[in-house]
Every structure is written in C-alpha cells, then in structure tokens.
C-alpha positions in Angstrom: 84.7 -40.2 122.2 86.4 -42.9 124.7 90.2 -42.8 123.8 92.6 -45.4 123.7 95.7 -46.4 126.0 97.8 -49.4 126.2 97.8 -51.0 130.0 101.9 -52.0 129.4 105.0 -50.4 128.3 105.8 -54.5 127.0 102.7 -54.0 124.4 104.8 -54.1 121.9 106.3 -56.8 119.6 109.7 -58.3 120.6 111.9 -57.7 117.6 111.8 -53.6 119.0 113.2 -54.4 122.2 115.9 -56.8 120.3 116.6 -53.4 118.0 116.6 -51.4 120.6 119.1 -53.2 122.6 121.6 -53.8 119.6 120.8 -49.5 118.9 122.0 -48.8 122.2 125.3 -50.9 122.0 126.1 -50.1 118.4 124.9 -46.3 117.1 123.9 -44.4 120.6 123.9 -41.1 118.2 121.7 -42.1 115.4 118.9 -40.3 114.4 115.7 -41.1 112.3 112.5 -40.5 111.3 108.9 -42.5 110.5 106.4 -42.4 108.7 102.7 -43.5 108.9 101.5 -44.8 105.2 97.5 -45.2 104.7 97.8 -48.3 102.0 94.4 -49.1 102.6 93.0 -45.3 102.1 90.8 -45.4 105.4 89.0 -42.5 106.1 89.6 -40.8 109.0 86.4 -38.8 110.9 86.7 -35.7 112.3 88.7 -34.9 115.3 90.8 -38.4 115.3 93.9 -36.3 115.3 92.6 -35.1 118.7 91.7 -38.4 120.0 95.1 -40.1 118.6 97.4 -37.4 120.5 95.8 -37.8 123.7 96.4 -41.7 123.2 100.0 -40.8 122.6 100.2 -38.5 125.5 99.1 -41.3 127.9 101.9 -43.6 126.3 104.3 -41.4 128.8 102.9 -42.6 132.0 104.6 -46.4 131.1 107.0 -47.6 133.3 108.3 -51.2 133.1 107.5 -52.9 136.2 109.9 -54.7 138.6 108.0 -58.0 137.6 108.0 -57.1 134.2 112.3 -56.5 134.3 112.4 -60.1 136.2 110.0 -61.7 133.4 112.5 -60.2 130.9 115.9 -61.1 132.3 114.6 -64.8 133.1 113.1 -65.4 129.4 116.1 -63.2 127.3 119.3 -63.9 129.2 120.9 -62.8 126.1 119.8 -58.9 127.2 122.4 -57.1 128.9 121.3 -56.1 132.7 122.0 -52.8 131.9 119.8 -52.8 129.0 117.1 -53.5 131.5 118.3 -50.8 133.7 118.0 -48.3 130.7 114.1 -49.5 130.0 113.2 -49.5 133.6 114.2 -46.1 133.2 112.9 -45.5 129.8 109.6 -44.0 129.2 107.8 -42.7 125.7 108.7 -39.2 124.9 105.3 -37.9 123.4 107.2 -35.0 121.8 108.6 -37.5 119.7 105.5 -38.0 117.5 103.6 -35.3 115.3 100.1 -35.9 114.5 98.1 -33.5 112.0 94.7 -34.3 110.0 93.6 -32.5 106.9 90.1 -33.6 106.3 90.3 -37.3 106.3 94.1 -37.6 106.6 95.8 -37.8 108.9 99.7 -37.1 109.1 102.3 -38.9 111.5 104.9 -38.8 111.8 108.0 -39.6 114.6 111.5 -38.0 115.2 114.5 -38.7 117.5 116.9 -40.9 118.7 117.0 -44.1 117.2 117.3 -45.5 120.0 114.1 -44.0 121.8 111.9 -43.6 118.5 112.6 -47.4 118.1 109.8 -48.8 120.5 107.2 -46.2 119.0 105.9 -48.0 115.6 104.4 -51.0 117.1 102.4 -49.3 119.9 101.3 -46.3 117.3 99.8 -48.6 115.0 97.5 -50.4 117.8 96.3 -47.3 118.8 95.4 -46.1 115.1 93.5 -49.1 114.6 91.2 -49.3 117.8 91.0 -46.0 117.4 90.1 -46.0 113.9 87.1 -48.6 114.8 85.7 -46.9 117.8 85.8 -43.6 116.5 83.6 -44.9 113.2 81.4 -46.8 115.8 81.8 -49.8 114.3 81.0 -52.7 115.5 82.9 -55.9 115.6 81.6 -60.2 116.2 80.7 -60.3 120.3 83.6 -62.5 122.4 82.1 -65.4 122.1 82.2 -65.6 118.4 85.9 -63.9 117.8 86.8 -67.2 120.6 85.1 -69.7 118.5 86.3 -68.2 115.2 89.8 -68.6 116.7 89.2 -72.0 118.2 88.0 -73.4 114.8 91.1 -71.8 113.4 93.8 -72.9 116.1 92.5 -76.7 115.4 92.6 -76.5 112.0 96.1 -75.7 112.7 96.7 -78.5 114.9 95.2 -81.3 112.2 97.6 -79.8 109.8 100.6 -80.7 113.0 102.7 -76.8 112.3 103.9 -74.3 114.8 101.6 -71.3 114.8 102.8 -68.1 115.8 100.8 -64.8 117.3 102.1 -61.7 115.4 98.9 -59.6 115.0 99.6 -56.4 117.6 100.2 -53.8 115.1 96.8 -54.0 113.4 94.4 -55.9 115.8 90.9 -54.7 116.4 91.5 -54.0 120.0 93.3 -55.0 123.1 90.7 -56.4 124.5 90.4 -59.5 121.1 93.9 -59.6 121.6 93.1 -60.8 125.0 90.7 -62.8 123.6 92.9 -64.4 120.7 95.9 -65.6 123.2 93.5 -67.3 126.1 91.7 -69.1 123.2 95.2 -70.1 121.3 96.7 -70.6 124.7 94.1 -73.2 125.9 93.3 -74.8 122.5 96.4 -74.5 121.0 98.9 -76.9 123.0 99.7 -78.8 120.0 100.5 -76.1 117.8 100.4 -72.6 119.2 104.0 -71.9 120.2 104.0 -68.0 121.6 103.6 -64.7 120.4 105.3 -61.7 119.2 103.9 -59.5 121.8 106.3 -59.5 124.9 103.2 -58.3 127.1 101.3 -60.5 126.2 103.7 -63.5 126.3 104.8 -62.2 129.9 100.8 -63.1 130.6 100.9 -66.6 129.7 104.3 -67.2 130.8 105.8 -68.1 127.1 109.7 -66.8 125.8 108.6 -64.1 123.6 109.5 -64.3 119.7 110.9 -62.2 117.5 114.4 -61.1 115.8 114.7 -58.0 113.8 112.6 -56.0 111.6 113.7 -54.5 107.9 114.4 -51.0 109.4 117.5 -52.9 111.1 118.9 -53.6 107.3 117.4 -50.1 106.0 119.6 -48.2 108.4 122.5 -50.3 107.5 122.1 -49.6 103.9 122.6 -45.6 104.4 125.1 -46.0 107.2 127.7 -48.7 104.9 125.8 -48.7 101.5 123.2 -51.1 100.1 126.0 -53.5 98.8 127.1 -53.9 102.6 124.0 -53.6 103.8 122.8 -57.2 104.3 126.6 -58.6 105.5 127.1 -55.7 108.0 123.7 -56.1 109.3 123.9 -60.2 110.2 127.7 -59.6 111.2 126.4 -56.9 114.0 123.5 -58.7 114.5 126.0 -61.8 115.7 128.1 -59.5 117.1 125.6 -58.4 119.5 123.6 -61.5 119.8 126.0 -64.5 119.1 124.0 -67.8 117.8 120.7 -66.1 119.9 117.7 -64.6 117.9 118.8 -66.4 115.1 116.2 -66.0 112.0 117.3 -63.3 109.2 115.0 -61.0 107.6 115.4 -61.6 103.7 113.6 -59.0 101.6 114.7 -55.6 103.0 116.8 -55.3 99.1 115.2 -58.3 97.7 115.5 -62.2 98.2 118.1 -62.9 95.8 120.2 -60.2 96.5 120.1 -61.2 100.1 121.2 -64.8 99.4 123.9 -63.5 97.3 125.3 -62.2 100.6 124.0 -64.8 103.0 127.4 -66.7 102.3 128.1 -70.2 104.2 128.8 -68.3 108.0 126.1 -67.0 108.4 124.0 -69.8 106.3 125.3 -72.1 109.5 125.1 -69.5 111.8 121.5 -68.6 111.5 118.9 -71.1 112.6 116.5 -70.1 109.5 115.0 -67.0 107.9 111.8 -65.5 107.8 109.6 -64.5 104.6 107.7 -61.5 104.6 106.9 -60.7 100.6 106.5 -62.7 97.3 105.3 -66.1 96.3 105.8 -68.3 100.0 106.3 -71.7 97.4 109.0 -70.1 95.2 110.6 -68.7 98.4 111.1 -71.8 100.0 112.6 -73.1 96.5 115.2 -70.8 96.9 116.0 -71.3 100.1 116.2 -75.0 100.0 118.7 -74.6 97.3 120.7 -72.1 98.9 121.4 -74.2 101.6 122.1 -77.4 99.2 124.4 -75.1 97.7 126.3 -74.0 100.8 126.4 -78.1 101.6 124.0 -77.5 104.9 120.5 -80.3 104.9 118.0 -78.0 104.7 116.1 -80.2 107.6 118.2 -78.1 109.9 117.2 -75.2 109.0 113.6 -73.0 109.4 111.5 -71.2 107.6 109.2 -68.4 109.5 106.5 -67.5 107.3 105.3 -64.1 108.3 103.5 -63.1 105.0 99.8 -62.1 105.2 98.9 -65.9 106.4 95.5 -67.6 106.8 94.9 -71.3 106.6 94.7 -71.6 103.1 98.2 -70.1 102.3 99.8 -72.1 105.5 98.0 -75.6 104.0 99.9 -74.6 100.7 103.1 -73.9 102.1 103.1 -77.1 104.6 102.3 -79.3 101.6 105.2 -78.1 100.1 108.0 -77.7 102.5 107.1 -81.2 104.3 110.0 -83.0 104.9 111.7 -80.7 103.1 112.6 -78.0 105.9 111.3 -77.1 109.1 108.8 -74.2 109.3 106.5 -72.0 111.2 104.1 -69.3 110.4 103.6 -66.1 112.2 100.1 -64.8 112.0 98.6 -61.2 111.9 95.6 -59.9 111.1 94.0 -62.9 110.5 94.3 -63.8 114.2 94.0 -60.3 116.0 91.7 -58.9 113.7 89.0 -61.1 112.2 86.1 -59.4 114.0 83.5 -59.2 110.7 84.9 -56.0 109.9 87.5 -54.6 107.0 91.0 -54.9 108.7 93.0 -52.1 108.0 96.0 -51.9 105.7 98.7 -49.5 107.1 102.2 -49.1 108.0 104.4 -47.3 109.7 108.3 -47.0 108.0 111.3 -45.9 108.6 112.0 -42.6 106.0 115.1 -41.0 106.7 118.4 -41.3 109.0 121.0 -39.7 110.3 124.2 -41.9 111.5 126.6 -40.5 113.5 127.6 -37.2 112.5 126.5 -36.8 108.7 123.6 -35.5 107.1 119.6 -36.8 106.6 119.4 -39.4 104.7 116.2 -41.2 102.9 116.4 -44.9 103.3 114.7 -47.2 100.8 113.4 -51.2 101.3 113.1 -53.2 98.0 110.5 -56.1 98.9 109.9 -58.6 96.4 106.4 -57.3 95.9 106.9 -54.0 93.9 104.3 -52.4 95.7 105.8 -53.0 98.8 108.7 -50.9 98.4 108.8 -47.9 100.2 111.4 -44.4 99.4 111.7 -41.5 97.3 111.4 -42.1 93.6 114.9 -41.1 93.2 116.5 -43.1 96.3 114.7 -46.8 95.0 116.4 -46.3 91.2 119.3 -45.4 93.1 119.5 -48.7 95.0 118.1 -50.8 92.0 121.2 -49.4 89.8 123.5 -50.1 92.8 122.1 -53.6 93.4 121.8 -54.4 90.1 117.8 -55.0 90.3 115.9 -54.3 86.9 
C-alpha cells in the first residue's frame, strides 16, 4: 500500500504557526500532550498503524524553504524575524508521535514541547484521512466532477454576495482535491472566495493566509491561571504578542456566555470580531449583537467568522439573518476539501494534558456549547462546570 507524505512543511493551517509563535515568546518550557479521538468510529484495516508511521517518519525531511520564509515575512509582518529563523530551522521530530492499532483502533497520540508538538495536529489529521481512504480502496468523484461540484458551490456563494473561506485541511480527502478545491475557488471565486487557512496552499495562490488561534490556546490558559482567568489572560497575551493583528477571538473553549462575561469593552474594541465554532449559528449571532450594543460599539464594525460545520444551506440561514446587522464570513471544511461521494470522516485531535513551567501534568478540559463536544476527564469537566458556574 502507497503511503502518504505532505510536499510542504506550510501544509498546515495558519492559526499553528500564530500559536506557535506566541508559544515561543510566552511559555518556552511548557509541555503537553494530544490526543487522536475517532468520533465517527471508522474502522481501521489492518496494518494502517504501519502505513501511518512511515507517513510520520517522512514529515522529518520538511524544511521551510527560502521562498517559503520570504512568502511568510512579506504576508505576516507581525512574525518576529527570528521566529522565522527558528522554523527555517525547525523540522518535525517523529519521536514526538506514538502510533499503536489494536484491531481496528488505532492509538495516537503526541508528546513534547509545546512549542514543537504545536505544528503536529493539523498535518496528522491529513495524513489519517487520505490514508484512511486509500488504504480501504475507496474510491472518490474523478477531477472533473469534485471541480464542478465546487464550481456550482463557489457561485452559489457568490449570488448570495459573502466572503467564503477555505478551512478544510485537517479532514480533506487528499492533497491532491485540495489542489483541486483552491484552483477552482481561486478562478471562480473572485467575488467571494477570500483565502484559505492553509499557509501552503495560500503561499500557491499568492493570498495572506487566515487564521488566529485555536481552543488549545484558551485550554492551556485555563490550567496554567485557572478557568476563571482563562479567557482574559488568553486575549491579554494574545494582544500582548500580536497588538490589534490577528484580531478574531475564539468563543467556546468554556462556553459562549461565559466567554462574553469576560470579553469586557477592551477587548470588545480591540478585537475586530469573533469566530463561532459550536451551537445554534442564529442564537450566536444574537448574542453577539447584543454584547456589543451593550458595550456601546455598532455591531456593523464588527465580524462574525462562522467556522461551524458549514454548507450552503446553514451560510443562506445565517446571511439572512445577520444582514445588515454585522459583518460576516464563513470558513469552510469538509464540505469544500472533502465532498468526493464518499462518508467524510469525523475525528479530532485535542489537546489532553499540560505541563506549565515547572509543575505537574495536568488534564485540560474545553466546554463547547454542544455537550458532545466537550472533551476531558469526567472528573476535570465537573470541575470546571462548578468553577464556571455552568449547570
């Protein structure tokens, strides 16, 4: 069986490189672990441990390029040059990431430094997916139907006049329909296709890559200060790192309305918008429009990214609502990098535990607003609730 590797050390979605950056300035010692979860309860053939390590193995040979630094420190001024000396420098550490299979399991999981572990989720996840589909020789819509299924798509999306966003590289079929998906977006898509998440891929069609931070940002927070802190710390470091830059906040790490509890009128101004990732998209941007009435800001200068399982149904929805009302956009997945007549997948990979500077391992826990989205021990998610006040 043909394995998989990835052609670029950028193959990866931007909001790691933002992490990782902020990690190196702010908690150079940290430790942590991942997790791989199997929410959709795929079956795994025989041997695709085997084939998934030597995947991983190859990952080691990355280097970023010299063409690849200047693409990064022309597009993200707001990356310190000697953040792009460290990842010229960096490259994947496969000792990092323990793979295992018990019949049709498989176990993995990833160790280390924060800041090297951070860049490992994104890139795993694409490999576990292709992999998954080649290895189960299944076989997906030919190219010229995955380009008119995303041409239809992309126009639809320009009729309805909103800013459409790539984020589909952690669960697409392949590399090679994620190829597919950007040249069709990118040539049908100049009224409404703004960029992509993947910094590779953005690098191709010479776009600004898009992206901010991801929930394992807030989880870390949460056992380094304590889940009350948690949100406040995280946007003040965030600022303190970034300034006004990479300005949209991740809301449901500990829940929506404990998060605008905490999003006081500083960082309500401060913040260009936030993004939406769980829970009803409607009653979300209810809330959000009356946050900001509240804190005396017009909610027209302010965006919503809606990042939340989308297709064109849900974005028609949403648009009718929040016309007028607020700006918006809407990030994409699956249904862009993986609509190939088969069953996508449904996985994650999570941060589990940490270890901040000099204490002990610690499980970390994310309350989403869909109760099936939370992820930690048993023990560690009553824990939060009772600290949070969440019944």
């Amino acid at each position: 069986m043909e394995t998989t590797f990835l052609k670029s050390i950028l193959d990866n979605d931007f909001y790691k490189f933002t992490m990782q950056h902020a990690v190196i300035r702010l908690f150079p010692k940290a430790k942590v672990r991942y997790g791989f979860i199997n929410r959709g309860k795929h079956i795994f053939p025989p041997g695709f441990s085997d084939l998934l390590r030597k995947s991983v193995d190859a990952l080691a040979d990355l280097r970023l390029t010299k063409d690849e630094k200047h693409y990064l420190s022309h597009h993200c001024p707001y990356l310190d040059p000697t953040y792009l000396d460290f990842l010229q420098g960096y490259s994947f550490d496969p000792a990092e990431v323990h793979i295992s299979q018990e019949g049709s399991e498989i176990k993995v999981t990833i160790e280390g430094f924060w800041y090297r572990t951070i860049l490992w989720e994104v890139p795993l996840m694409a490999l576990i997916s292709e992999l998954f589909y080649k290895s189960n020789h299944l076989i997906r819509l030919n190219d010229e139907a995955i380009k008119e299924l995303t041409k239809n798509k992309i126009d639809n999306y320009n009729k309805l006049g909103v800013s459409v966003l790539e984020f589909g590289t952690r669960r697409r079929h392949s590399y090679d329909v994620h190829v597919l998906v950007n040249e069709t977006l990118n040539t049908y898509g100049s009224q409404s296709f703004i960029g992509t998440s993947n910094v590779h891929f953005a690098m191709v069609n010479n776009k600004r890559p898009l992206g901010t931070h991801a929930h394992e940002w807030f989880m870390f927070h949460a056992a380094q200060y304590g889940f009350k802190m948690a949100n406040s710390i995280s946007l003040e470091h965030w600022t303190q790192v970034y300034g006004g830059d990479l300005g949209i906040a991740l809301t449901d790490t500990y829940t929506t309305e404990v998060f605008f509890n905490q999003f006081d009128k500083k960082y309500s101004k401060l913040f260009d918008g936030v993004r939406h990732d769980s829970g009803d998209p409607v009653e979300f941007a209810q809330k959000v429009i009356s946050h900001y009435t509240k804190m005396g800001i017009d909610p027209k200068s302010k965006v919503i990214v809606f990042s939340d399982s989308l297709n064109y149904e849900k974005v028609k929805i949403i648009t009718d609502f929040c016309k007028d009302k607020i700006k918006m956009s809407f990030g994409i997945g699956t249904n862009f990098t993986n609509d190939v007549g088969l069953p996508s997948m449904n996985m994650v990979i999570k941060l589990t535990d940490t270890k901040p500077d000099n204490t002990h391992w610690q499980g970390v826990v994310k309350l989403s607003d869909e109760k099936n989205k939370n992820t930690g021990t048993p023990e560690m998610i009553a824990l939060a609730k009772e600290v949070l006040g969440i019944k």
